[in-house]
N, C-alpha and C positions, 0 to 999 in steps of 0.2 A: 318608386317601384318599377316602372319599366325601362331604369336605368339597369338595374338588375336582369341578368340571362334565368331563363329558369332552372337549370342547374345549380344555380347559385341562391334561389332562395331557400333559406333555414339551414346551409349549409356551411360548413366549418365557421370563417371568419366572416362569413354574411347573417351567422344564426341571430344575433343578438339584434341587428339592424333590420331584418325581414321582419320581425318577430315585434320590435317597436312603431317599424311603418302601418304593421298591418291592426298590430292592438289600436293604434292612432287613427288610420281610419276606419276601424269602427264606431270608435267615441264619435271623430265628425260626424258623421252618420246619423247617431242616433241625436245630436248636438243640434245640428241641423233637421231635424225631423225627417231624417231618411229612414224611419224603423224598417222598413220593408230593405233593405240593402245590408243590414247590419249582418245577417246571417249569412251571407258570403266569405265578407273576413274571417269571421268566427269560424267557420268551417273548416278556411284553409289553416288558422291558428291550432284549432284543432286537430286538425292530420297531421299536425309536421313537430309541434313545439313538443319536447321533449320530457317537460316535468308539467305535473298540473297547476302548481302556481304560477307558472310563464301563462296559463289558458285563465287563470279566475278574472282577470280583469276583462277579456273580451266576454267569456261567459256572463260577466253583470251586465256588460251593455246588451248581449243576448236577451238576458232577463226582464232589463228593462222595457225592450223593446215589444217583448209578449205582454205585458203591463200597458201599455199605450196601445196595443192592438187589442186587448181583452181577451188574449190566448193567457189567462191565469192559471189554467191547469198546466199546460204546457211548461210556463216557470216554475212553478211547483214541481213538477218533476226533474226541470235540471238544475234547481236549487238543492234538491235531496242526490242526488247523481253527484253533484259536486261536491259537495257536504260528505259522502260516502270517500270519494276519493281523497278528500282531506281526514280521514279519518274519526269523522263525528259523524254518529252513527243517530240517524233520526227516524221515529215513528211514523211510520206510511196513516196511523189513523189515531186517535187518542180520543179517549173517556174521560167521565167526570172524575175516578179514581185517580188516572194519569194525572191528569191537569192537577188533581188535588197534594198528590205527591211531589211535583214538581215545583206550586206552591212552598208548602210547607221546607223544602230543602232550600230553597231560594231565601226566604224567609229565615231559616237557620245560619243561612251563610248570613246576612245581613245585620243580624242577632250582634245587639251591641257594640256598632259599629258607628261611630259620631259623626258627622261631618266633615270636620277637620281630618279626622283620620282617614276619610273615604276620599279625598280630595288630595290627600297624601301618594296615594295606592301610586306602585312605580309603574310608567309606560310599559306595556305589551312591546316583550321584542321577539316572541316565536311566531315568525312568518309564514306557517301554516294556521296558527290562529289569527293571526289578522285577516288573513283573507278568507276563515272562516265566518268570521265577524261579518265580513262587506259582504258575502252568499246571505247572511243570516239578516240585515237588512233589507236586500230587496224581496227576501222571502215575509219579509212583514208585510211588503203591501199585498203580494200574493193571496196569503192567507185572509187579510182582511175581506178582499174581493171575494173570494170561492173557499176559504177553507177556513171557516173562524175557530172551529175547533182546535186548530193546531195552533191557531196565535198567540194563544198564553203558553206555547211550550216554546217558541222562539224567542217572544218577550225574559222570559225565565233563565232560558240557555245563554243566550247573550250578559244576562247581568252579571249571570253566576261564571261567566268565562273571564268575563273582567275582574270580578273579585279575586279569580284563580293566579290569571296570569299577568296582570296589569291593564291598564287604561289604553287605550285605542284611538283613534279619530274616529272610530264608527261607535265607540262606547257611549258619546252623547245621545244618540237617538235609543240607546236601549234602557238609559235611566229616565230620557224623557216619557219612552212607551209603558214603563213600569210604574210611572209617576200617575200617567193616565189612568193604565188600570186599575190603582189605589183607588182614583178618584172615584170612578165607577160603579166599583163594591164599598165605596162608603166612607174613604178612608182620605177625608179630603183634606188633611193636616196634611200626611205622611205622600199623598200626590202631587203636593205644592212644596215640600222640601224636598223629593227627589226630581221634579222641576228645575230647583232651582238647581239644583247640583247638576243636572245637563249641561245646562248652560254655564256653569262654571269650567266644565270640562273642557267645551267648546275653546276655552283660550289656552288651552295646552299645547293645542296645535297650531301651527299656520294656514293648513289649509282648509279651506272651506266646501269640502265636500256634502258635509253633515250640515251645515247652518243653516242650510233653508229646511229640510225634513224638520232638525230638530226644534229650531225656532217658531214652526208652525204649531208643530203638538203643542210647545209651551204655552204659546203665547193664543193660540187657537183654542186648544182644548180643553187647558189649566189654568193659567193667571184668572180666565174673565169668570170664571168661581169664589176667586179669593178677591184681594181688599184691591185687584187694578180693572183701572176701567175701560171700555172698550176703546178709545181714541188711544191710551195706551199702547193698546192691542195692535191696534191699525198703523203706529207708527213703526212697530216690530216686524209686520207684515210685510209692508212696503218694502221695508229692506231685504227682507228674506227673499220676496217673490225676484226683487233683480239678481241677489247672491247665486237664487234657483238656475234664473235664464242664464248667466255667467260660466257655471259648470257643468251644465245638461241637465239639472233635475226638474224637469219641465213638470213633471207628475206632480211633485207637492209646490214649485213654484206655482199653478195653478190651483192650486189645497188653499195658495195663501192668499188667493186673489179671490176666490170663493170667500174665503172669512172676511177678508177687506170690506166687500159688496154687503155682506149679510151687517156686518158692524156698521157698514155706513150707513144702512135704512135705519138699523137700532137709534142710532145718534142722533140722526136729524137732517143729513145730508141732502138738498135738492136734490127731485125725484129725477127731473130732466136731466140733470147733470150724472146724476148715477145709473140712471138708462142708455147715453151714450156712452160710460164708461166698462159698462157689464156687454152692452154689444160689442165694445171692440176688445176686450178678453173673450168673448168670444170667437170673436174671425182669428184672433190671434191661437189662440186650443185647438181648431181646427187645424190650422193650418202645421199645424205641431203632432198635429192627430191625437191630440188630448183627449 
């Protein structure tokens, strides 16, 4: 960057290159537990970039960064700002009707649809709805924190965007959340097969943005319900919790270290041993500002 004149950033044949330094160092940023520094980049991404999909990728890390600081209102509103400008138009508040209509249409989309056939569904290639998708996960943890009313309409928008328009890399964590909420209301067959279908989805892609979110929900909040057991568990975790540290998603790589500790008391695990291991995920979340 300060190779660059400042006439020259986001400027004609510098636009593309300002525009990648600066989305790149916001990820560092937040990668490295800079939350507090990420709004900078973001800013100047913001005033200069021209279309708003060149800005949705800083905006997540923006997002993110309110999520590790506990500003969850804050995300919440520039997850719906963003969402707005991508043209998906979302509910500032939602009732038990809403939710229930949203439900049921979600539900009708899904109406006779096999496995095989859902597993089929072709890759998402309109790139306003992907990057609708990636606004629409981190407004999942959002809402969990400060706005659980609205999380069964993001849960719902997401499945039903992918039934619409094709499969996603961010489509995994919306059948794994869907799978959850099954479980919840009762429906602990039909929570463990769209479980498993997350994680099917998961190898569609190469990268592993989604693997630790969505291997957590699975393997955290689903499987230890059904016929696996928790050392299972704990060997899916493990992996997830580094795939987490790997791509910045420190919030559920810590999700899955929390379940590791809680499964390893279940088990049987030495308490000394799993006391030094829970204090130093701890200095480590800290320092991450978990």
């Amino acid at each position: 960057l300060s190779m660059l004149k400042p006439n020259e950033l986001f400027a004609g044949e510098y636009y593309d290159i300002s525009l990648r330094l600066y989305s790149s160092m916001a990820e560092v940023e937040l990668v490295n537990g800079n939350v507090g520094n990420v709004e900078a980049s973001v800013a100047i991404i913001s005033k200069h970039a021209v279309k708003i999909l060149h800005k949705v990728p800083s905006y997540v890390c923006l997002i993110k960064s309110y999520i590790a600081r506990g500003k969850t209102k804050e995300g919440i509103s520039t997850c719906l700002y963003v969402l707005a400008k991508l043209g998906l138009q979302f509910p500032k508040s939602a009732g038990e009707l809403t939710t229930l209509r949203s439900l049921i249409k979600t539900k009708m989309r899904l109406r006779g649809k096999t496995d095989e056939r859902l597993k089929q569904l072709p890759k998402m290639e309109d790139q306003s709805k992907i990057a609708a998708m990636r606004v629409l996960s981190v407004m999942l943890s959002c809402c969990y924190y400060a706005r659980q009313d609205l999380l069964p309409l993001v849960i719902f928008r997401m499945v039903r965007c992918s039934l619409k328009y094709g499969i996603s890399h961010i489509s995994p964590i919306a059948f794994a959340v869907y799978g959850y909420f099954s479980m919840v209301t009762g429906d602990f067959k039909g929570g463990y097969r769209f479980g498993k279908l997350a994680l099917s989805f998961l190898k569609k892609f190469e990268t592993k943005e989604m693997h630790c979110q969505t291997i957590c929900i699975v393997w955290g909040y689903i499987a230890p319900w059904r016929d696996n057991s928790f050392r299972d568990s704990m060997e899916h975790l493990t992996y997830a919790s580094k795939v987490g540290m790997e791509v910045g998603d420190h919030e559920y790589a810590m999700h899955c270290v929390t379940f590791f500790s809680a499964f390893s008391f279940i088990v049987g695990r030495p308490l000394a041993l799993l006391e030094d291991e829970i204090n130093d995920f701890i200095k480590y979340a800290i320092s991450l500002h978990q």
